[in-house]
C-alpha positions in Angstrom: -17.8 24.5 -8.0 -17.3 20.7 -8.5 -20.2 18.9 -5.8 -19.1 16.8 -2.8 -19.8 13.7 -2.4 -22.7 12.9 0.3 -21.0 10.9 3.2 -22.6 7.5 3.8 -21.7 4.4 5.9 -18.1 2.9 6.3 -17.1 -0.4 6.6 -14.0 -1.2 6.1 -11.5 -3.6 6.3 -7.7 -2.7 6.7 -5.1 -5.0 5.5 -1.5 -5.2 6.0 1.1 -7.4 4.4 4.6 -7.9 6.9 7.5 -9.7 6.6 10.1 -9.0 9.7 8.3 -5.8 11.2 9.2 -6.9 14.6 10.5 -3.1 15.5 7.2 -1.7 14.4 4.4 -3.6 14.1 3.1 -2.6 17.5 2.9 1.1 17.3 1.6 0.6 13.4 -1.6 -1.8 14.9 -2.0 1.0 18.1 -2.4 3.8 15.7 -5.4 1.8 14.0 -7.0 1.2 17.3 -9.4 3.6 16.7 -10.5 2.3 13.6 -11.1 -1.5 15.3 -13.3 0.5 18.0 -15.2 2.2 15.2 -15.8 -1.1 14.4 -13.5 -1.8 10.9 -11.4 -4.9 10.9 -7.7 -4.5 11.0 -6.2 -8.0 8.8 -2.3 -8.4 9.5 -1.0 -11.1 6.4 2.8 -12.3 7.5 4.9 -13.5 5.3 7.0 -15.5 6.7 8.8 -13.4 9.5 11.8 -14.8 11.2 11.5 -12.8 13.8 8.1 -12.2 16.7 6.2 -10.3 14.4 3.3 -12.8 14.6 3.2 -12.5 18.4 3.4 -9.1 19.0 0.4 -8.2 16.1 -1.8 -10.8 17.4 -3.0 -9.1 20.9 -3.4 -5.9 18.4 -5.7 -6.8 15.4 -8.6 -9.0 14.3 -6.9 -11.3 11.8 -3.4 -12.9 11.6 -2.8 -14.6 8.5 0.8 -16.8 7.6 1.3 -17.0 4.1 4.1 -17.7 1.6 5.9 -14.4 0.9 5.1 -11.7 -1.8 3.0 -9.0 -0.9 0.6 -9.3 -3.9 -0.4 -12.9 -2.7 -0.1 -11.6 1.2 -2.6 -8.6 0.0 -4.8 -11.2 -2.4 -5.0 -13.6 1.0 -6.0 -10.7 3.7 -8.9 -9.7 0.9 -10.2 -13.1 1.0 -11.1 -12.9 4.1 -12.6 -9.7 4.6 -15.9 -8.6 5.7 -15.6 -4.6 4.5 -17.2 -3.1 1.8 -14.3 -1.3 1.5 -10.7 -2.8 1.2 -7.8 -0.4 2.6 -4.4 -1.8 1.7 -1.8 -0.4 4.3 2.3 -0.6 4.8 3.5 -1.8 8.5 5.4 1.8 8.3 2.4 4.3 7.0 0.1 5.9 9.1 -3.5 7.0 7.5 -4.2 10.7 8.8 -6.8 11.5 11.7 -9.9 12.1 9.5 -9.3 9.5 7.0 -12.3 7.9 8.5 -14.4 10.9 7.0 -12.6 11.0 4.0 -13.2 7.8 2.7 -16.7 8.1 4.1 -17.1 10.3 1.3 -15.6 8.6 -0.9 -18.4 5.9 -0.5 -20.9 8.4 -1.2 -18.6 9.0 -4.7 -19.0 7.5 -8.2 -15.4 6.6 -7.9 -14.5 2.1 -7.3 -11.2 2.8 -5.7 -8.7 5.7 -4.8 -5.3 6.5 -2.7 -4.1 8.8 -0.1 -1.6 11.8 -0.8 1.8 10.6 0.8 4.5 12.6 2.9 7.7 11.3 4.0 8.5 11.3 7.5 11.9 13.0 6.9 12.6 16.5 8.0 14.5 17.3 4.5 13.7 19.7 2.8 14.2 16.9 -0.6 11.7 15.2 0.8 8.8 17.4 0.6 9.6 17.6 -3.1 9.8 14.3 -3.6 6.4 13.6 -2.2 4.9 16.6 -3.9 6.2 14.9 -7.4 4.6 11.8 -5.9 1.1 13.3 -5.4 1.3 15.4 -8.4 2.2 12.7 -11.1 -0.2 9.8 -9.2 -3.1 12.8 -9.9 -2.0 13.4 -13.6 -1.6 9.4 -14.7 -4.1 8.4 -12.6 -1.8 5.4 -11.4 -1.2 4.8 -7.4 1.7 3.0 -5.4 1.6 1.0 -2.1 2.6 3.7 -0.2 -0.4 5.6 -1.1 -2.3 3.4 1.4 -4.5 2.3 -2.0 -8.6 2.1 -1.4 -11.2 0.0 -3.3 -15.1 -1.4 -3.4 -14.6 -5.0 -2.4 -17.1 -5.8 -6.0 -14.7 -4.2 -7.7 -11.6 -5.4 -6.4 -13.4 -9.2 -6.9 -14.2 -8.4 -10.1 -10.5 -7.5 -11.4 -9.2 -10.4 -9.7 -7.6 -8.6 -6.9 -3.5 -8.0 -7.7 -1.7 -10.1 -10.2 0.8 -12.3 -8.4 4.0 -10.7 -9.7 6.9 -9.9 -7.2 7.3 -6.2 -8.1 4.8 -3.1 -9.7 1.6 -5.6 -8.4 0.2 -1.6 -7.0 0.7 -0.3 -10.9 -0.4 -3.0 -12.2 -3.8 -2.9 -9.9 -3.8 0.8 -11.0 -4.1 0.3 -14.1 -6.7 -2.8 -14.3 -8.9 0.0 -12.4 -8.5 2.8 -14.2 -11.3 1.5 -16.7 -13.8 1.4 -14.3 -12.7 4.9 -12.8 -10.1 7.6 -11.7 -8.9 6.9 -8.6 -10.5 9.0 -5.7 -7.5 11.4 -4.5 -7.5 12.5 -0.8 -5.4 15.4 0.2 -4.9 14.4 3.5 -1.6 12.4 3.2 -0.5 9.3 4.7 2.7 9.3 5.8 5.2 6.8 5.5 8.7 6.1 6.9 11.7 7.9 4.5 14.4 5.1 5.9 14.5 4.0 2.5 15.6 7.2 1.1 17.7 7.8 4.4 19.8 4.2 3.6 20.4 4.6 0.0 20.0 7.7 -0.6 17.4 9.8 -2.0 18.7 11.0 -5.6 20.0 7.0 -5.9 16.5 5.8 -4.9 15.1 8.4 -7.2 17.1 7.2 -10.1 16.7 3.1 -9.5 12.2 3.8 -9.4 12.8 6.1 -12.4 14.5 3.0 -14.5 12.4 0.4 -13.4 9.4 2.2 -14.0 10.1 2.7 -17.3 11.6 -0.3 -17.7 8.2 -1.8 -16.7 6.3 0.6 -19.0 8.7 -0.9 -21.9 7.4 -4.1 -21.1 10.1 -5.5 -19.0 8.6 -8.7 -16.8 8.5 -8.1 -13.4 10.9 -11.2 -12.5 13.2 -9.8 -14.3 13.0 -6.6 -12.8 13.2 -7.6 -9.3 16.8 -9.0 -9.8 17.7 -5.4 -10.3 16.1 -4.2 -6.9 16.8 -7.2 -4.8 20.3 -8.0 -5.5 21.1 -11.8 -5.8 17.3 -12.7 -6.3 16.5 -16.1 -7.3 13.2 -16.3 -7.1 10.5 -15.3 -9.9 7.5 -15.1 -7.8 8.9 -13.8 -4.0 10.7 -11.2 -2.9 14.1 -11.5 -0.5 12.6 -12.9 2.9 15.2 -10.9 4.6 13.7 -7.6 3.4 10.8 -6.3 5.4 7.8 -5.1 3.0 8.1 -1.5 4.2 11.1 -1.5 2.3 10.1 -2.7 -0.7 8.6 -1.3 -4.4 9.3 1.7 -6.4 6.8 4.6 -5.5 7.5 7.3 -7.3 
């Protein structure tokens, strides 16, 4: 039988990028509150929001940051400011599962530099079970994780790589695979779970097929500016994403 991990200290710092997350920024920051009273920091980055994002996460968290939009530099900013020994990289519309705490206690007590949550969508299909299983099941085998895996790493290690490269799309499989070489990724089965409106407005088989081709588009070698165009319709931009879009919405993970 493979040995636990011993479960040492925790201290952690929780960042999330927004852009327009107005409708659900407050009830995202409430469900950390716990965390802030266990005494982890809890870093909103905006992007740019157009509408009282800023406001209403203020009053709710230790940190609000303003930066240029794109999550990766959002993300890359939050770090630089954290105190945690730990770096917990959440989504305005994911919520980490009531003993994550003791989970990623453990995983400080681990050999392991960095790790991700299993995911479930928040949708009552029956699809979407399966489509998170596949999720969970293929992050496992390739050792690769996606943002809305609510992604986990040692702040020395996450200096060390340089944090995520500044590239408008696949920055989370990109950081995946710059860790890999120093070690799997730390799986917890309790899941996150994040909001299927994606897969609700476009479709689930069509959101299916659109990550399927970019990710192996990207694997091909594809840049991702080039591959943005494709998932952000009338892009201009090399370096942001649409400021319209909130970040929730955004990045193939599957």
């Amino acid at each position: 039988m493979e040995k636990q991990p011993v479960a040492l200290p925790l201290h952690a710092s929780i960042i999330i990028p927004v852009l327009n997350e107005s409708a659900g920024i407050e009830a995202a920051l409430r469900a950390l509150s716990s965390w802030r009273d266990s005494g982890h920091e809890v870093i909103v980055v905006d992007g740019g929001s157009t509408d009282d994002t800023v406001e209403k996460a203020r009053p709710l968290s230790d940190r609000v940051l303003v930066e240029s939009p794109g999550r990766a530099h959002q993300m890359n900013a939050g770090a630089s400011i954290a105190g945690g020994e730990v770096l917990i990289f959440l989504h305005a519309d994911t919520r980490l599962p009531d003993d994550a705490m003791a989970q990623l206690e453990r995983f400080v007590g681990s050999l392991a530099v960095w790790g991700r949550f299993d995911v479930r969508l928040s949708g009552r299909r029956p699809l979407y079970r399966v489509i998170a299983a596949f999720m969970n099941v293929r992050s496992r085998l390739t050792g690769i994780a996606t943002g809305d895996q609510a992604l986990f790493v040692r702040r020395a290690v996450f200096d060390e790589v340089g944090g995520f490269e500044p590239i408008p799309l696949m920055e989370d499989v990109s950081f995946s695979r710059r860790l890999l070489p120093y070690s799997r990724p730390y799986c917890i089965g309790s899941p996150v779970v994040t909001d299927s409106r994606r897969w609700e407005k476009h479709g689930a088989w069509r959101t299916i097929l659109t990550m399927w081709r970019l990710r192996w588009r990207y694997w091909r070698g594809d840049a991702p500016a080039t591959l943005v165009k494709q998932y952000y319709p009338g892009h201009t931009s090399s370096s942001e994403p649409d400021p319209s879009v909130s970040h929730a919405k955004t990045n193939p993970d599957l």
